[in-house]
TIKOL-826730 format. One record per residue (C-alpha): z, x, y. Coordinates in nm, 2 decimals. Example, Ala and Ser with C-alpha at 12.3 -4.5 7.8 and 13.67 -1.06 7.14 Angstrom:
// TIKOL-826730
[[0.78 1.23 -0.45]]
[[0.71 1.37 -0.11]]
***
This chain:
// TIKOL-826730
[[-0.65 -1.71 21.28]]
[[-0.40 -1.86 21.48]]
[[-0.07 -1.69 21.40]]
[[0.15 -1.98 21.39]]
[[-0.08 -2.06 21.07]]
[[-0.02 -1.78 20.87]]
[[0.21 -1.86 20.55]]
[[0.39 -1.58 20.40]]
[[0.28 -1.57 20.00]]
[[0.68 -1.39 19.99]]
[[0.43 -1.09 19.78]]
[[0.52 -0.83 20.07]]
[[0.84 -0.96 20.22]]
[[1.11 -1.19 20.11]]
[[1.10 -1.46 20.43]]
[[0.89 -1.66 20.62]]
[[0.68 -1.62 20.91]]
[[0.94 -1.83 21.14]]
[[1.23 -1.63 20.93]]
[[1.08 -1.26 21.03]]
[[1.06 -1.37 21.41]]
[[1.40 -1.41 21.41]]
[[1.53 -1.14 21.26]]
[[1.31 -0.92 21.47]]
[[1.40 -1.13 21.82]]
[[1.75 -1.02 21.70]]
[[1.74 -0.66 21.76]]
[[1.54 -0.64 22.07]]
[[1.50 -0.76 22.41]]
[[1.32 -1.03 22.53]]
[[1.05 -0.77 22.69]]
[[1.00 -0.60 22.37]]
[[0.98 -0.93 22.17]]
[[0.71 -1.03 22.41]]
[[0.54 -0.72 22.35]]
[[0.55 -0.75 21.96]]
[[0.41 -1.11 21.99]]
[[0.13 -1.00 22.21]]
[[0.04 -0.72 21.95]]
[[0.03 -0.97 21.64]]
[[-0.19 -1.15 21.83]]
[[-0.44 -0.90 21.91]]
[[-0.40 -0.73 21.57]]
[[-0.51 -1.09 21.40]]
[[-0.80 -1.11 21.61]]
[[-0.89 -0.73 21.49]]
[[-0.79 -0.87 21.14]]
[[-1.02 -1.16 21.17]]
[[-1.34 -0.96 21.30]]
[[-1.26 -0.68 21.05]]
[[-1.17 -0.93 20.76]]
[[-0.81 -0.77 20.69]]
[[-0.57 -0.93 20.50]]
[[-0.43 -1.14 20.80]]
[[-0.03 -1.12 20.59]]
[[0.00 -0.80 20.58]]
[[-0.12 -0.73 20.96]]
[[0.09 -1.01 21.07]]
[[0.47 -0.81 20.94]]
[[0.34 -0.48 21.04]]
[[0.26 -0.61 21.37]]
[[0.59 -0.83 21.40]]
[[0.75 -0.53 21.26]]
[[0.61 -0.26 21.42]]
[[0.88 -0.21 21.70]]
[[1.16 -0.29 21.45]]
[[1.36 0.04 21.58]]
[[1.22 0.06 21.91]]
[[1.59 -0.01 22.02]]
[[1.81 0.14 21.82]]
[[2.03 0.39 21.93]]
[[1.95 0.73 21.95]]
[[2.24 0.89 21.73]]
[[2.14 0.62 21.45]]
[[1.80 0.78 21.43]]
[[1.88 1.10 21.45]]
[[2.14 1.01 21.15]]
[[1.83 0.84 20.95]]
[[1.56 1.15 21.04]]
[[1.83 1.37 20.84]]
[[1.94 1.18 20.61]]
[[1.60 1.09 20.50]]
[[1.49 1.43 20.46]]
[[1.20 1.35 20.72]]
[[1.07 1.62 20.91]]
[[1.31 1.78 21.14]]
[[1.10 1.86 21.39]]
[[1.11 1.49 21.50]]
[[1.47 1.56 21.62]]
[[1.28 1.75 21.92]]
[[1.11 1.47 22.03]]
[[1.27 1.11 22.11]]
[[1.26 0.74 22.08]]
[[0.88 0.70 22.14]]
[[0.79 0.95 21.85]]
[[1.06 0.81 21.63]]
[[1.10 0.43 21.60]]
[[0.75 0.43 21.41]]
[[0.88 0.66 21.13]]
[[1.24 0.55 21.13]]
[[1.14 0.17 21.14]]
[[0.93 0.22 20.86]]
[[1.25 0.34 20.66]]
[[1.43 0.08 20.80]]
[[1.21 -0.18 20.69]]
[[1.19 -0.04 20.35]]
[[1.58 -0.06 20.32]]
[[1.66 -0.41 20.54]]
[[1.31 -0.64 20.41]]
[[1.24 -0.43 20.13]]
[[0.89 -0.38 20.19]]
[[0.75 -0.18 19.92]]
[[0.36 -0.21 20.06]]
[[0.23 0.14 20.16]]
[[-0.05 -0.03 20.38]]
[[0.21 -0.23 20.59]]
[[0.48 0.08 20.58]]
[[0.20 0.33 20.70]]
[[0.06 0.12 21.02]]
[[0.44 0.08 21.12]]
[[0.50 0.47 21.02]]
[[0.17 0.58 21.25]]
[[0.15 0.31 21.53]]
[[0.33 0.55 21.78]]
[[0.13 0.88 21.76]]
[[-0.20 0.76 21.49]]
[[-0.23 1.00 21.19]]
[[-0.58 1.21 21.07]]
[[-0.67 0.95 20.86]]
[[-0.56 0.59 20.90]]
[[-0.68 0.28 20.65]]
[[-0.80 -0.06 20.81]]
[[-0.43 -0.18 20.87]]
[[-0.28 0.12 21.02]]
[[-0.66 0.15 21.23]]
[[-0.57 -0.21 21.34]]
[[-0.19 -0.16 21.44]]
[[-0.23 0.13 21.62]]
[[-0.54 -0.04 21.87]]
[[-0.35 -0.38 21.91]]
[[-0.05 -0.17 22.01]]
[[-0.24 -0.05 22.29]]
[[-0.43 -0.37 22.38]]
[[-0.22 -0.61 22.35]]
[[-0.24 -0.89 22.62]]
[[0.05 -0.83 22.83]]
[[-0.08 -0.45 22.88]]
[[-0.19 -0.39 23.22]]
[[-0.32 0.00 23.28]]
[[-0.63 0.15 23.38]]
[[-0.90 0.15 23.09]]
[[-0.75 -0.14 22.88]]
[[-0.99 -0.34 22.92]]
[[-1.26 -0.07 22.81]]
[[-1.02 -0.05 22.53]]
[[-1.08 -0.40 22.46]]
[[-1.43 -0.41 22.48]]
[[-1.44 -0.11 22.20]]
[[-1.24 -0.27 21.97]]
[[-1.48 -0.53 21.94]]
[[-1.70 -0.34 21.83]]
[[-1.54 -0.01 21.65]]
[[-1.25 0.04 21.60]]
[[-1.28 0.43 21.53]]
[[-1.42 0.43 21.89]]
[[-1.14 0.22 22.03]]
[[-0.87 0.46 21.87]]
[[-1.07 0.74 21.99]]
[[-1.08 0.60 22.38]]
[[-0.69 0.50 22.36]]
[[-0.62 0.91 22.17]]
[[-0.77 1.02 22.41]]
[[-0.66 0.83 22.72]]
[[-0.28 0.91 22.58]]
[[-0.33 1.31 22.53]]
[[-0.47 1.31 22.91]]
[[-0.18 1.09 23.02]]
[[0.09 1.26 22.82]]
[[-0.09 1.63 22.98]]
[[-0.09 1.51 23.31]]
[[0.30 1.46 23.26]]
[[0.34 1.78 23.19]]
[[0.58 1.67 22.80]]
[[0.61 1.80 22.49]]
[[0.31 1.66 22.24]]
[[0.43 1.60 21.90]]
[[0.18 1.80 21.69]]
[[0.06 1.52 21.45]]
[[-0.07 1.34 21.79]]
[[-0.32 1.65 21.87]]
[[-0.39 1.59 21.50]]
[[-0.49 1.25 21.55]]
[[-0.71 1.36 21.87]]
[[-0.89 1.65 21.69]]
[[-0.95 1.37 21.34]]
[[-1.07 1.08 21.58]]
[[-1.14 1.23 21.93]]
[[-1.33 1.56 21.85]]
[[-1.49 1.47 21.51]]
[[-1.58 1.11 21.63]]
***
């Protein structure tokens, strides 16, 4: 499915294909933008070989990086007054934008659909247990066509054929780099490494 033939049904967000790219082009950089196209297009491919509903994997992949850019102090501001767990507020903008866009979204596109909400809630750190969508996001974040990194295109090659096995290979890949770093892990991402690393 070519993405430039989807057509919005307007059942899970109020605009257009065409519409949605513009909004999101608005509140990012041209780098990022790239980055968001590349991932709808390798999340539609997933969506076709896993026969997902190619809509809703479209605006969770257009809209997946939705607060990527916004300011720190903003998200801070939206952690608390969202009653979301605090201990976010140790971390920073690579933990946050997936949990904070998905509030976002909610408010700005009102986007009601848990399945859409939840990929864009758990593309940045995965979650224990993750439906096709949110399975789906979360690879074609990592494989995307512009990514160039050491083991993408085993990555790749995985996620043709399982995606539990591609989310374990890209889990695990992260943890090691993340380690090797020497930075604080956010707990729900050694979560998601014991649920699909360990018990694959």
């Amino acid at each position: 499915m070519e993405s430039e033939n989807i057509i919005y049904s307007k059942k899970y967000i109020n605009c257009s294909r065409e519409e949605l790219l513009e909004a999101v082009s608005e509140v990012m950089s041209p780098k990022r933008f790239t980055h968001v196209k590349g991932v709808e297009k390798a999340a539609l491919e997933l969506a076709r070989q896993y026969r997902v509903d190619y809509e809703k994997v479209s605006i969770a992949a257009l809209l997946h990086d939705y607060a990527k850019e916004q300011l720190d102090e903003e998200m801070r501001d939206i952690i608390i007054s969202e009653n979301m767990d605090l201990e976010l507020l140790q971390y920073g903008n690579n933990i946050w934008h997936g949990p904070v866009g998905a509030i976002l979204i909610r408010n700005r596109f009102n986007v009601t659909d848990s399945e859409i909400l939840d990929a864009i809630r758990h593309h940045t750190v995965g979650a224990p247990q993750m439906g096709l969508i949110e399975q789906i996001i979360y690879v074609a974040d990592y494989i995307e066509p512009n990514r160039i990194f050491e083991g993408v295109e085993e990555a790749r090659a995985l996620s043709k054929s399982s995606l539990k096995e591609a989310i374990a290979f890209s889990t695990l890949k992260t943890l090691k780099y993340l380690l090797e770093k020497n930075v604080k892990i956010y707990p729900r991402a050694i979560e998601t490494y014991n649920a699909w690393v360990v018990q694959k």
